[in-house]
C-alpha positions in Angstrom: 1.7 -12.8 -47.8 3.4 -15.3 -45.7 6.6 -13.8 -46.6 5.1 -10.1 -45.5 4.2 -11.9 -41.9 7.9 -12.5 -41.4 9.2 -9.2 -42.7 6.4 -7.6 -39.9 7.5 -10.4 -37.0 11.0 -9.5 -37.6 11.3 -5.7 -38.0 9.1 -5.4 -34.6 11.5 -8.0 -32.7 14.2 -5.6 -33.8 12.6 -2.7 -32.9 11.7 -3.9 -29.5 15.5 -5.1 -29.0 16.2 -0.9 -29.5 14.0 0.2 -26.9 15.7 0.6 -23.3 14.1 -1.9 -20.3 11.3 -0.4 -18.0 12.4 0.6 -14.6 9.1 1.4 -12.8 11.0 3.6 -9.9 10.7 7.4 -10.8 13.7 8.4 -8.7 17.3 7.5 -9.1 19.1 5.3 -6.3 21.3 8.5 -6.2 18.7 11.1 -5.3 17.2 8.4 -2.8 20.7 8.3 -0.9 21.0 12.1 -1.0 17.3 12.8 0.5 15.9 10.3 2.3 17.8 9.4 5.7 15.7 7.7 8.2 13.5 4.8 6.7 10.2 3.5 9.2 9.6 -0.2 8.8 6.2 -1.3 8.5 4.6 -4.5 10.6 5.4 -7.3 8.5 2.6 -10.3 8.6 3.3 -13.3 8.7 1.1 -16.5 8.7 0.1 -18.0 11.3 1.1 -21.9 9.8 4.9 -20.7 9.8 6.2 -22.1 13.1 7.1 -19.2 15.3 5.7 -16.4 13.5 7.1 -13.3 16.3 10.2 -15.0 15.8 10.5 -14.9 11.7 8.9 -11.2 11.8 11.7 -10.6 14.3 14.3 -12.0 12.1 13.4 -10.8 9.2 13.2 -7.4 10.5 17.0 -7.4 12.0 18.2 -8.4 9.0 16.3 -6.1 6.9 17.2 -3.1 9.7 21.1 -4.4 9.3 21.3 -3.9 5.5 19.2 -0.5 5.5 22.1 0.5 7.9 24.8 -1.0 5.9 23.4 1.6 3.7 23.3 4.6 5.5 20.1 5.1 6.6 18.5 5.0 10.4 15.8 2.7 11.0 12.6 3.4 12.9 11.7 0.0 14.1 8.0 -1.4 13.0 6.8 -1.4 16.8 7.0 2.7 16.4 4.4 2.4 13.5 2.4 0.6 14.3 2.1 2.2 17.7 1.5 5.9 16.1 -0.8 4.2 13.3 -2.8 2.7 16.1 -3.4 5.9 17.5 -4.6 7.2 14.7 -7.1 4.8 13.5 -8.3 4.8 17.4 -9.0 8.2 17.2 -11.1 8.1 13.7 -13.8 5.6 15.2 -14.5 2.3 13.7 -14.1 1.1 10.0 -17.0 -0.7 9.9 -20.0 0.4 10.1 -22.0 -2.0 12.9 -25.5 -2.2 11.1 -24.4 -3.6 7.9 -20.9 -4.4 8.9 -19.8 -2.9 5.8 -16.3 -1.0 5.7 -17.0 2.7 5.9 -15.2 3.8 2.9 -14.4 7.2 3.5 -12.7 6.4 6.8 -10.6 3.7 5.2 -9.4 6.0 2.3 -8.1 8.2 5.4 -6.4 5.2 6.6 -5.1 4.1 3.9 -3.5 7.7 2.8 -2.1 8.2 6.3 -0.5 4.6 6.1 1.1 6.2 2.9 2.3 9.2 4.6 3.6 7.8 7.7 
């Protein structure tokens, strides 16, 4: 039996060794360098116990706007989002409803799909 136990252990670490390694993206680098050219940078947040938090957001958003260039693509800067993105959830009315101070799902959903799409 013990001997059985083994013969199982081994076989499936050798059949695991055959198998290729996830990749969870769903398109190649290559088709995202052929169709996509212009990438929009979304707010980053940082907390509020680093130091300067405007200055780190604003570093780190040079230096990710540098490489994305490096790479070919033009940046939209994060001000531009969340600019339009304010607009938009302006215009929907609140989130929460003000009796119960619950979220109002459906209105978040809508958020939450036009954060997607822009």
């Amino acid at each position: 039996m013990k001997k059985l136990s083994i013969s199982i252990v081994v076989l499936s670490l050798l059949f695991a060794g055959c198998t290729p390694p996830y990749n969870p993206f769903k398109i190649t680098k290559e088709d995202i360098h052929t169709k996509v050219k212009t990438v929009g940078l979304m707010p980053l947040f940082i907390q509020t116990s680093v130091s300067d938090p405007n200055k780190a957001k604003e570093e780190f958003e040079n230096k990710i706007t540098e490489k994305l260039k490096l790479c070919g693509f033009s940046v939209v800067p994060s001000s531009e989002y969340y600019d339009i993105y304010k607009q938009f959830k302006d215009s929907i009315g609140p989130m929460y409803d003000p009796c119960t101070g619950k979220i109002i799902e459906e209105k978040f959903s809508i958020c939450c799909l036009y954060e997607r799409i822009l």
